[in-house]
N, C-alpha and C positions, 0 to 999 in steps of 0.2 A: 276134577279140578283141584283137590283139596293135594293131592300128590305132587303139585307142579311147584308145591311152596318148598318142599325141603331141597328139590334139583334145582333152585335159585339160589338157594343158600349156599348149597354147595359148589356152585357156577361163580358164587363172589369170591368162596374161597379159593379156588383154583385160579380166576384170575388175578387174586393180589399177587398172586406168586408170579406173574407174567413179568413185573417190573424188575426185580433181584435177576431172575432167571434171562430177562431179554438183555441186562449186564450184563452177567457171565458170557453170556452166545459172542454176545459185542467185544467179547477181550482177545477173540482170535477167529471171529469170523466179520466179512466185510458186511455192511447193514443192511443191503437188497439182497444179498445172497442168504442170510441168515433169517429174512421174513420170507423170502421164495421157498427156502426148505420147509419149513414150520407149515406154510399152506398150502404148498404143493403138496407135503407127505397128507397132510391131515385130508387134503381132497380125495388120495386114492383111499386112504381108509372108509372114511365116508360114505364114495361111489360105493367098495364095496359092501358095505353096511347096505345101503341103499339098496344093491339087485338082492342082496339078502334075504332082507325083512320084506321088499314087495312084490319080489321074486321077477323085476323087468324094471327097466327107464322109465318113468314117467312121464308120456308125450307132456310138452309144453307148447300153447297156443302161441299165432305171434303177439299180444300184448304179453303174456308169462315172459316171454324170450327176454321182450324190451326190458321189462322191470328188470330179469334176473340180470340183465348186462349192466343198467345202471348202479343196483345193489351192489354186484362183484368190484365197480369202478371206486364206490364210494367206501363201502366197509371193507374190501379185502385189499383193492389195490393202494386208495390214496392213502385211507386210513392206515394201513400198517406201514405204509413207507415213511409218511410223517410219521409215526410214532416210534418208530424207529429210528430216526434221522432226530427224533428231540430226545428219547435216550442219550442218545451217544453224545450230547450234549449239554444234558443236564440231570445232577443227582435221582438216582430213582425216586427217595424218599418226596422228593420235591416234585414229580410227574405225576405219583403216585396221589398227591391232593388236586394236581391242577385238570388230569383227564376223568376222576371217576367222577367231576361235579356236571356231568352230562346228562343225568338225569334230573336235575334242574333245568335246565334247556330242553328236553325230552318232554317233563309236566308242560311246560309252556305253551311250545309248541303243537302239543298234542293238542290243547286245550284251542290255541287260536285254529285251528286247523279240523279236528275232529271232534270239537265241543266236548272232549274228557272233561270233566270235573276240576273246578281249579276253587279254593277258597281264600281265606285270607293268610289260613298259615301255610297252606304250598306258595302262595305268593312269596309270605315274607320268608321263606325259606328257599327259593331263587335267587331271591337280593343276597341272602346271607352265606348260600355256596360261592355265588360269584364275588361278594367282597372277600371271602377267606381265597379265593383261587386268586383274584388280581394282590392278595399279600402276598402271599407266597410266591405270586411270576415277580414281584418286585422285591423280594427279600424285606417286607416290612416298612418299604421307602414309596409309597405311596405316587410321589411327585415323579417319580422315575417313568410315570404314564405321561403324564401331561409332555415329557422330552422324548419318551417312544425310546428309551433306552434301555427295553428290558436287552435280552440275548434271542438268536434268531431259535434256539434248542424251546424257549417261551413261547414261540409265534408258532413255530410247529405244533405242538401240544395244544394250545390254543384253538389250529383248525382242526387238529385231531376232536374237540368236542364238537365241533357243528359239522365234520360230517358223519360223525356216529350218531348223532340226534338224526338226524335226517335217512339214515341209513335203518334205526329203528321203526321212524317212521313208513317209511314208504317200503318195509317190511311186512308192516302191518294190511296195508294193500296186497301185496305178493302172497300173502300166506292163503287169500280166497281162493280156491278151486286146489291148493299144492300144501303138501304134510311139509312140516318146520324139517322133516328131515331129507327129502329132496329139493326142496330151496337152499338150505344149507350148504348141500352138497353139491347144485349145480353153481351156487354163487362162488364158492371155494375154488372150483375145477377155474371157472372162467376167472377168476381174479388173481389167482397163481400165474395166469397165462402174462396177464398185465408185467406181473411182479418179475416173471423170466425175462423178460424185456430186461430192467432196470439192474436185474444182477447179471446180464450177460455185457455191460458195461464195466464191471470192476475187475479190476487186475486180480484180485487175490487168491489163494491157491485153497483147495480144501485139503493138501496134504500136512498142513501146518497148525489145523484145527489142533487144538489141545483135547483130552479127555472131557475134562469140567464144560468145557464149552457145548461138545455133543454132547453132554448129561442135560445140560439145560437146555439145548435143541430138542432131547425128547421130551424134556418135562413141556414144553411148550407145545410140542406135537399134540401129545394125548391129552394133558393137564389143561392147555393153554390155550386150544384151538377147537379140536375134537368134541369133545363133550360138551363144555363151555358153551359155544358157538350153538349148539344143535339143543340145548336146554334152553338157552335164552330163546330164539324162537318158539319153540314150545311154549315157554311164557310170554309171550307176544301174543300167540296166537289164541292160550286160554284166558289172561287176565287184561289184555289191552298193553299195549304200549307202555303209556305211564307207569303205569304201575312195576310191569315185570322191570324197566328199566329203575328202577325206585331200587331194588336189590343191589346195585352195584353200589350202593351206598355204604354196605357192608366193607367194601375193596379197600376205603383209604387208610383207616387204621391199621390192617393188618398191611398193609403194603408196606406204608410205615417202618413199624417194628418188624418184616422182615428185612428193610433195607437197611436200617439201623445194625441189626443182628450180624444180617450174613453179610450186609459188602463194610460194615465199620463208618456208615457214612453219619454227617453231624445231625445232632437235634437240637438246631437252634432256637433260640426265641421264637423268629416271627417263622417258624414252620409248628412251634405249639399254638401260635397264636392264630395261624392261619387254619391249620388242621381244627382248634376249636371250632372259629367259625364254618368253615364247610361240614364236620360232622355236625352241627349244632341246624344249621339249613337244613340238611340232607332228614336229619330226621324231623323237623316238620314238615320237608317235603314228602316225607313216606306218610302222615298221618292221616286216612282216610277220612275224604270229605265227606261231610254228614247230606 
């Protein structure tokens, strides 16, 4: 178990890079075609990792089948389209506070659902991810709820956390009788299928992709997908839920200052002010309950 804490570490850091990197993809490839490539490639890797390492498919039961279909509906297909569809609509640095506060909803729900451990500082550190997330979907204007005036690029992001909360969760089901790395891999194959659906809709060409663009389609493949994806299960499966989800707490900072860095984008006020409050949550939501 004690192994499974530095591949989390490493899991936040490859995906703060998702937000900079799913930009770039976006500046010359169309937004289902550009999440279709990303997990369609990272499925055939995967599958073949998978006959690799167990040397054969892993029958799955028909309850395994059902889980894996909803899993692939909710973390591969809805989840990446919304999050993808709120990119291209809204600055990374500002995505980059509003989707990693999911594991605050993660503690939650684990807790009303599978009596994980909840105390009073994962509580008030819920309240505190989610007021720094509603500053930052409101740019500091608080009132901008009560009129429902955020931007639709907010509302996507927004569902992008409850259904990766829930995608964790009912992960945590899925992982009994199946290794994190053939769940992974059959969730990926079946939710790329969704995703080819939604990019054989878009007119745009791949002969037009720029270089930069496929540089960050791969870093998204292996960096972003790949690894990522099949470590975080592993910690699902060794620490619980809550918990392994508790890592991605790690993401918003560095997301941040990558998107600051590499795309030039502002660091306003109420994104220091929002970014406090959500890293300020996030880490009493990591602080184990006694």
């Amino acid at each position: 178990m004690p192994n499974i804490y530095p591949k989390l570490v490493v899991m936040a850091i490859m995906w703060s890079g998702v937000f900079a990197a799913t930009k770039i993809a976006l500046a010359s490839i169309e937004v289902f075609t550009a999440v279709f490539l990303r997990f369609w490639c990272g499925a055939v890797l995967l599958m073949l990792l998978l006959v690799r390492r167990e040397r054969r498919l892993p029958r799955v039961t028909g309850r395994q089948a059902a889980l894996i279909l909803v899993l692939a509906l909710l973390g591969i297909t809805v989840y990446n389209a919304l999050f993808n569809l709120g990119l291209s609509l809204v600055e990374a640095s500002r995505a980059a506070l509003i989707v990693p506060t999911n594991p605050a909803f993660t503690a939650l729900f684990a807790w009303l659902i599978f009596r994980e451990r909840m105390n009073g500082a994962r509580a008030a550190g819920v309240l505190l991810s989610v007021g720094g997330a509603l500053w930052v979907i409101t740019r500091g204007e608080p009132a901008q709820l009560l009129a429902l005036s955020f931007g639709r690029g907010e509302l996507y992001l927004i569902l992008c956390m409850f259904t990766w909360t829930f995608y964790t969760l009912l992960g945590r089901v899925a992982l009994v009788g199946l290794s994190a790395l053939a769940l992974t891999a059959y969730t990926m194959l079946v939710g790329s299928v969704g995703l080819a659906a939604l990019a054989a809709l878009e007119p745009g060409s791949l002969a037009d992709v720029t270089p930069a663009s496929w540089t960050a389609l791969g870093y998204l493949v292996v960096f972003g997908t790949v690894i990522p994806f099949l470590w975080y299960y592993e910690g699902v499966k060794a620490i619980g839920a809550a918990r392994a989800a508790q890592f991605i707490s790690l993401v918003p900072p560095l997301a941040v200052a990558e998107s600051v860095v590499l795309l030039g984008e502002p660091f306003s006020g109420a994104l220091v002010a929002g970014a406090a409050l959500v890293i300020a949550g996030l880490v009493l939501t990591n602080r184990p309950a006694r």
